[in-house]
C-alpha positions as a printed NumPy array, in Angstrom:
array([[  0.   ,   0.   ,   0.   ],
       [  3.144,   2.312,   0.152],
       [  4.769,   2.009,  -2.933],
       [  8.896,   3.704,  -2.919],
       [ 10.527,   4.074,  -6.229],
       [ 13.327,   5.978,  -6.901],
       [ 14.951,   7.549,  -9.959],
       [ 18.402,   8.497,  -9.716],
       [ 18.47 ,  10.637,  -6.775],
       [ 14.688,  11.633,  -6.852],
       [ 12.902,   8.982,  -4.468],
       [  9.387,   8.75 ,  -4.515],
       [  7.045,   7.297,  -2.088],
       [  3.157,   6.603,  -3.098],
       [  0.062,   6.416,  -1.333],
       [ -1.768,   3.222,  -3.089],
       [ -4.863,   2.563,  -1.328],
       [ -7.413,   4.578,  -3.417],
       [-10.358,   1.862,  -2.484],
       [-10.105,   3.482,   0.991],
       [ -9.155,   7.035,  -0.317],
       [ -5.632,   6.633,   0.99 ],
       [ -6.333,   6.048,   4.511],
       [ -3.684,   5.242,   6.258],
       [ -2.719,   2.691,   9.026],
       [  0.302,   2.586,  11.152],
       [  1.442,  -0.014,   9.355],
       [  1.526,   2.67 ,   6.201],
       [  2.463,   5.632,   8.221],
       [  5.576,   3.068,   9.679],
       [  6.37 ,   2.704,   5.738],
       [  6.653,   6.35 ,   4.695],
       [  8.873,   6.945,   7.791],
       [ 11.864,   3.68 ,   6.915],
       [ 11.418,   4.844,   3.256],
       [ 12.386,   8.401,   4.252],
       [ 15.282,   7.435,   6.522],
       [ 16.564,   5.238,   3.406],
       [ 16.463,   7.796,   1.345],
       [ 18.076,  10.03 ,   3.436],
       [ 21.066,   7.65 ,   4.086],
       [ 20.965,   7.436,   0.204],
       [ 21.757,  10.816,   0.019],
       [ 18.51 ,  11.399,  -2.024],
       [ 18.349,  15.06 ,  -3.78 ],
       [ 14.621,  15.358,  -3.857],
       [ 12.38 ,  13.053,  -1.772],
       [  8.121,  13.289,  -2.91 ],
       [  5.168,  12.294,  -0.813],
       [  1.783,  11.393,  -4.25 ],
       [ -0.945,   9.293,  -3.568],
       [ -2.526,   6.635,  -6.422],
       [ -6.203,   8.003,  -7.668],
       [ -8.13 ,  10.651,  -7.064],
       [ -7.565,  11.311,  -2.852],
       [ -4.061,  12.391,  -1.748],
       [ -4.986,  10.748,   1.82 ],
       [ -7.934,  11.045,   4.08 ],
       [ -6.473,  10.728,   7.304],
       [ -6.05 ,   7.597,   9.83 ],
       [ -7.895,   4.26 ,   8.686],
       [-10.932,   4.435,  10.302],
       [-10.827,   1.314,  12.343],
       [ -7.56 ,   1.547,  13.563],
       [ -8.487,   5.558,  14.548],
       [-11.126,   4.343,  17.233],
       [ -8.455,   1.717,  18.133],
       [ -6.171,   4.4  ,  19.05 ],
       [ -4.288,   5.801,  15.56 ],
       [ -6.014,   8.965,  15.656],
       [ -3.469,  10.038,  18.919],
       [ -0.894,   8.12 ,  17.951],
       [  3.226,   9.615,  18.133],
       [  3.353,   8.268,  14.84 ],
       [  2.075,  11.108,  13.35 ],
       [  4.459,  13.245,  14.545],
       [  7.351,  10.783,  14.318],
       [  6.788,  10.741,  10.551],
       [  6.355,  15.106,  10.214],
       [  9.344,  15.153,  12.396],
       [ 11.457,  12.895,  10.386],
       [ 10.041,  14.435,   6.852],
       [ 10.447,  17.737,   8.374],
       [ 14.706,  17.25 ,   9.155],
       [ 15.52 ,  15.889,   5.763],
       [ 18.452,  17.323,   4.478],
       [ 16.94 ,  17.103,   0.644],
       [ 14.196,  18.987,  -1.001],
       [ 10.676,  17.797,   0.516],
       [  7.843,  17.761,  -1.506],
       [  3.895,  16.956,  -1.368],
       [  2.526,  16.09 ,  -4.765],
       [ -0.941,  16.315,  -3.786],
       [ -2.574,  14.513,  -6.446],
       [ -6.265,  15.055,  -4.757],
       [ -7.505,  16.155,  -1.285],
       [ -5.805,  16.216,   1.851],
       [ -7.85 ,  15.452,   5.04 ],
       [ -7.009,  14.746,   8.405],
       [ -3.527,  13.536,   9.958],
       [ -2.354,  13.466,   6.426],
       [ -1.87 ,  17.368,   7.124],
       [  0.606,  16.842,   8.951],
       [  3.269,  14.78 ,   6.465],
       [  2.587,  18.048,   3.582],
       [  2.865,  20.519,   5.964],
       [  6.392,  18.977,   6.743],
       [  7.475,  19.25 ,   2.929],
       [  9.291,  22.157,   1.923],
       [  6.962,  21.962,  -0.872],
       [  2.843,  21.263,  -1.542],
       [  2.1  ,  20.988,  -5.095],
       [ -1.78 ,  20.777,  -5.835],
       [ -4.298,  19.373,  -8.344],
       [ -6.927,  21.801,  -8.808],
       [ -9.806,  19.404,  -8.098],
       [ -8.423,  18.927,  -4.348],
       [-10.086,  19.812,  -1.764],
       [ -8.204,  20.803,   2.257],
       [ -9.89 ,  19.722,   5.613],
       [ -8.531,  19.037,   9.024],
       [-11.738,  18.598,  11.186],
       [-10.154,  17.992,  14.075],
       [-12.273,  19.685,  16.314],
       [-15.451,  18.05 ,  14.871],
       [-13.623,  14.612,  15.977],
       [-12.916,  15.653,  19.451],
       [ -9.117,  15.52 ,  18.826],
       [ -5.888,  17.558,  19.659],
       [ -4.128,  18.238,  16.163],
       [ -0.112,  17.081,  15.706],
       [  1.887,  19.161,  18.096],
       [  3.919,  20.608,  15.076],
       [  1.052,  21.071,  13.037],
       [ -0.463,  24.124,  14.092],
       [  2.63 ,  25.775,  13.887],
       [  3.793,  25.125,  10.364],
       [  0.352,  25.447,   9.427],
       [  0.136,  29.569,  11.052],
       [  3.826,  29.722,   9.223],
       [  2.248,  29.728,   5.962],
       [ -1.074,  31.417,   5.635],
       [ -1.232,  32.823,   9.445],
       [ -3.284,  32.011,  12.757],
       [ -6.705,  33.014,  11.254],
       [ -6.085,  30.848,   8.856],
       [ -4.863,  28.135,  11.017],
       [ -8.449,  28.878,  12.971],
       [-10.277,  28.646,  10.013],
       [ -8.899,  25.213,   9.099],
       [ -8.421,  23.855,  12.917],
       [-11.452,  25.409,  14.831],
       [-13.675,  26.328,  12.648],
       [-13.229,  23.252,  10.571],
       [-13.838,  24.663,   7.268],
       [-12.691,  22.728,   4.093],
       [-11.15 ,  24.858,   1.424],
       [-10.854,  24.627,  -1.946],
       [ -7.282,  24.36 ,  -4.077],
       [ -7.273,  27.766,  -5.43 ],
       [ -8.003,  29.351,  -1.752],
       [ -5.376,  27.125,  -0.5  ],
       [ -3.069,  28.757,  -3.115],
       [ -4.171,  31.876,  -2.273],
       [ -3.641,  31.503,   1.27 ],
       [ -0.36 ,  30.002,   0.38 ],
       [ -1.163,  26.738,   1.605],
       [  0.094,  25.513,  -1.417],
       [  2.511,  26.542,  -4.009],
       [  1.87 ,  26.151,  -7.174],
       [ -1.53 ,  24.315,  -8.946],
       [ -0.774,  21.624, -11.447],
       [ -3.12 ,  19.861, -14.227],
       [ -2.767,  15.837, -13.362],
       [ -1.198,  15.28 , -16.328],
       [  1.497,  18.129, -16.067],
       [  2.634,  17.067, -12.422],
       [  5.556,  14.751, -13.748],
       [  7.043,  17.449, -15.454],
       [  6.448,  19.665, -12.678],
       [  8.037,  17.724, -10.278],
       [ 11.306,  17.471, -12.819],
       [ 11.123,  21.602, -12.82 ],
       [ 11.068,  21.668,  -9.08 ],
       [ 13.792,  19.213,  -8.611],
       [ 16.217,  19.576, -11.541],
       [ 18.664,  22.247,  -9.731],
       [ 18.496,  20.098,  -6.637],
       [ 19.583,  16.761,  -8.754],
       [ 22.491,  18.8  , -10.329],
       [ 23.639,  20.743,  -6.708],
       [ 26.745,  18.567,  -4.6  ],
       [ 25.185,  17.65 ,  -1.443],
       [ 26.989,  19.937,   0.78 ],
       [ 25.065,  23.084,  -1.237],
       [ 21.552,  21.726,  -1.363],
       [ 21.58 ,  20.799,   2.512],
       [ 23.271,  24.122,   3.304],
       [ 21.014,  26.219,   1.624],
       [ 18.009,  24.591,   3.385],
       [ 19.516,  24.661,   6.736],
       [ 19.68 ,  28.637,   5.819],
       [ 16.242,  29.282,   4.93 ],
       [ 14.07 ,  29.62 ,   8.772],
       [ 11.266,  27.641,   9.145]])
């Protein structure tokens, strides 16, 4: 269900469980993490977080949620891990983002969006706390209102308000993301090591 590919230095890790729109288990969540800790000892250049179908992710499984997932470090384990990689970080959201998924994107150093997807964290609807980290990076990039809007007020945006929030970066047709992903990560691919991690340990945030 978590498919890792890699192309050179460009690793890629997939989301393939559109039947359940993504959802993930810990299991999944457990996956992403190794897959990012190889990469990292690979000495990957770019390292991007797609999802198979139509859904980027909606969030915890819902059995294993009201088995515990929902609060589980894992979450945060994963953002933290995504969130310290030395590489350029990117979300390729290929559809909406929902939940605890939130939490992985916000930890990219870039979110790339289909225009069809749609942005909800309904945390407070659920009756749970959010990822520790997530309200902060979340206020980093479009502000606390914004963060309100999203966290306690539970409204569910659209792509082009999540652009124009700068929740996300740039809006991509499907069928253009695989060349927008080569854009994004050519200078990256051709950069020694030493440059690409030292420029990103330069840039706050």
């Amino acid at each position: 269900m978590i498919d890792v590919s890699n192309e050179g230095p460009i690793w890629t890790v997939r989301i393939n469980r559109p039947d359940k729109a993504n959802s993930l288990t810990r299991d999944m969540l457990q996956a992403i993490e190794d897959a990012a800790a190889t990469a990292q000892q690979a000495d990957a250049a770019a390292f991007v977080l797609t999802g198979e179908g139509k859904v980027f992710s909606a969030g915890a499984d819902l059995e294993e949620a009201r088995a515990g997932l929902a609060t589980d470090g894992v979450w945060e384990r994963l953002s933290s891990r995504i969130a310290e990689m030395p590489c350029l970080t990117i979300a390729a959201l290929n559809g909406t983002l929902a939940g605890g998924a939130f939490g992985m994107a916000l930890a990219c150093d870039l979110r790339i969006s289909v225009p069809t997807a749609k942005f909800f964290y309904p945390v407070m609807k659920l009756g749970f706390l959010p990822q520790p980290s997530d309200p902060g990076r979340m206020a980093a990039l479009i502000g606390p209102a914004r963060t309100r809007m999203i966290l306690m007020a539970s409204q569910k945006i659209d792509a082009a308000t999540a652009y124009d929030w700068g929740l996300v970066d740039r809006l991509v047709e499907p069928g253009d993301m695989p060349a927008a992903l080569a854009e994004l990560t050519d200078a990256v691919v051709a950069a020694p090591p030493a440059i690409r991690s030292g420029i990103k340990q330069m840039i706050p945030g």
